[in-house]
N, C-alpha and C positions, 0 to 999 in steps of 0.2 A: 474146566473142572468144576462142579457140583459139590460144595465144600457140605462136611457130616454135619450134624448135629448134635449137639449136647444140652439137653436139659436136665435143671438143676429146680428140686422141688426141699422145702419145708419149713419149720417153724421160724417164727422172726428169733433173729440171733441164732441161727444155728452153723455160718460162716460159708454160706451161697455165695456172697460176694469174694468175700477171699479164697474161695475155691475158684470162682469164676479168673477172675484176674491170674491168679497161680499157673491154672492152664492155659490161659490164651496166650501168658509168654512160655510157658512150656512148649505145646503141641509145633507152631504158634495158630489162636487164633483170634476172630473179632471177637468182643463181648455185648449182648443184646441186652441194655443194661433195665433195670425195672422202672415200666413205666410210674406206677403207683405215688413213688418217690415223688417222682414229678408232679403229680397230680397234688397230693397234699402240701406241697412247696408252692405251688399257681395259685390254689385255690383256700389254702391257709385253714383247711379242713378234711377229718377225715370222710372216705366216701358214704355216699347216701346206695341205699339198694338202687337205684335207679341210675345210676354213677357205673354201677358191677361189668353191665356189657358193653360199657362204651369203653371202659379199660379195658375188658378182655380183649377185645378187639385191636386197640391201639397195641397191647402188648405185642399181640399177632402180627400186626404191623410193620413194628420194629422188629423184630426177629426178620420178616421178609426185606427189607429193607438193608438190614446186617447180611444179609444173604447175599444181596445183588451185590452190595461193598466187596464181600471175601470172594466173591464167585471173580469180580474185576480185579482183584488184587491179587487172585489167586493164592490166596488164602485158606488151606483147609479144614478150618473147624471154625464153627459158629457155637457160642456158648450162649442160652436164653438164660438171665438172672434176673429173675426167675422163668418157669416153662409161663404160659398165659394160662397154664389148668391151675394155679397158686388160685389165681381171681376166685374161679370157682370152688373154692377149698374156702376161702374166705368169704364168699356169698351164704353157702352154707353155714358158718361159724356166727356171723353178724346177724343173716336176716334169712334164716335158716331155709334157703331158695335154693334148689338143688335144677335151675334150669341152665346152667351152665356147663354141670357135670360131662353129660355127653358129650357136647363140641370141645367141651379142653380135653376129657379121654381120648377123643378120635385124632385130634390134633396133637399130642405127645404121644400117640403111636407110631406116629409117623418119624418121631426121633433115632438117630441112631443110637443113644446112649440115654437112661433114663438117669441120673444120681439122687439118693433121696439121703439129705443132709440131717443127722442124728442130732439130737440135744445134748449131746455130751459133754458141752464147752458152757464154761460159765456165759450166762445170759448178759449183755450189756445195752443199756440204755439207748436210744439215739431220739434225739429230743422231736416229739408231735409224730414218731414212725410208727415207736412199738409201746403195746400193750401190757406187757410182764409175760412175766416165767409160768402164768396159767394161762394166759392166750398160747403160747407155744405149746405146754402140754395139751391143750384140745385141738390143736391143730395136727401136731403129731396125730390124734385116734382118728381125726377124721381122713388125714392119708393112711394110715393102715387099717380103716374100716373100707371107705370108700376107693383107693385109688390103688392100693396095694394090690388085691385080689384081680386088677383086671388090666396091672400093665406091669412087663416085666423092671423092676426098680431094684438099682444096686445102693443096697444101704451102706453112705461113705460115715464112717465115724474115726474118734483118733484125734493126735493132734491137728495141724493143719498143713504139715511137712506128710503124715501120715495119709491123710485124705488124699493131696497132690499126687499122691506116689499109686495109689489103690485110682485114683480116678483115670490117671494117664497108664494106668493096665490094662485095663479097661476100654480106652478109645485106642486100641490096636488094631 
């Protein structure tokens, strides 16, 4: 069995993660957790442009890698937290390089489930991750300028009993 896909795209703080986790014991499935995380916990810094495709990559990675887990566990759904097209949303945002765009479009097309997580929820902290409540609004335009238009994305917003319930509609 070839377990679905679900990716999970938007601003920092908009509860990707706790959507993530919510479904994976719902559905059930693995969760493909964000590399990035990682990246500035290793390296005790955020990334440099030249940092941008060796993340997108490694994101891609891990999702394949969470694949072959749920594919041997038999496990039907993989959730990417985040999709590896975020990197590129964020290369554009930083060091406004839009050469990622393509391969993270063509590679979350290939999802069964796009989820593009609202700002509706107060914004919280998490210490050396996020930028503020205006990194998040320019992230949002740049997925509904850039990413909206060219891949089918179901805008999950609500509380987060609400999101869970619209997201597992959805992966049916």
């Amino acid at each position: 069995m070839t377990p679905r896909r679900i990716g999970l795209l938007g601003g920092e703080s908009t509860g990707k993660t706790t959507l993530a986790r919510g479904l994976a014991d719902e559905l059930p499935g693995f969760v493909a957790e964000e590399y990035l995380r990682d990246f500035v916990r290793s390296y005790g810094r955020a990334p440099l442009k030249a940092d941008q495709e060796g993340i997108f990559l490694t994101q891609q990675a891990t999702v394949a890698t969470v694949m072959r887990a749920a594919e041997f566990a038999e496990v039907p759904w993989v959730i990417a937290d985040p999709l590896p097209l975020m990197t590129a949303v964020y290369s554009v945002l930083y060091f406004d390089d839009d050469s990622l765009m393509a391969p993270g479009i063509a590679d979350a097309a290939a999802y069964d489930v796009l989820l593009w997580c609202a700002p509706d929820i107060p914004w919280q902290a998490d210490l050396g991750m996020r930028d503020g409540p205006d990194v998040r609004a320019r992230t949002e335009e740049l997925i509904a300028d850039l990413i909206a238009p060219a891949l089918p994305l179901h805008r999950i917003s609500g509380s987060p009993a609400d999101r869970l319930a619209e997201a597992r509609r959805l992966a049916v």
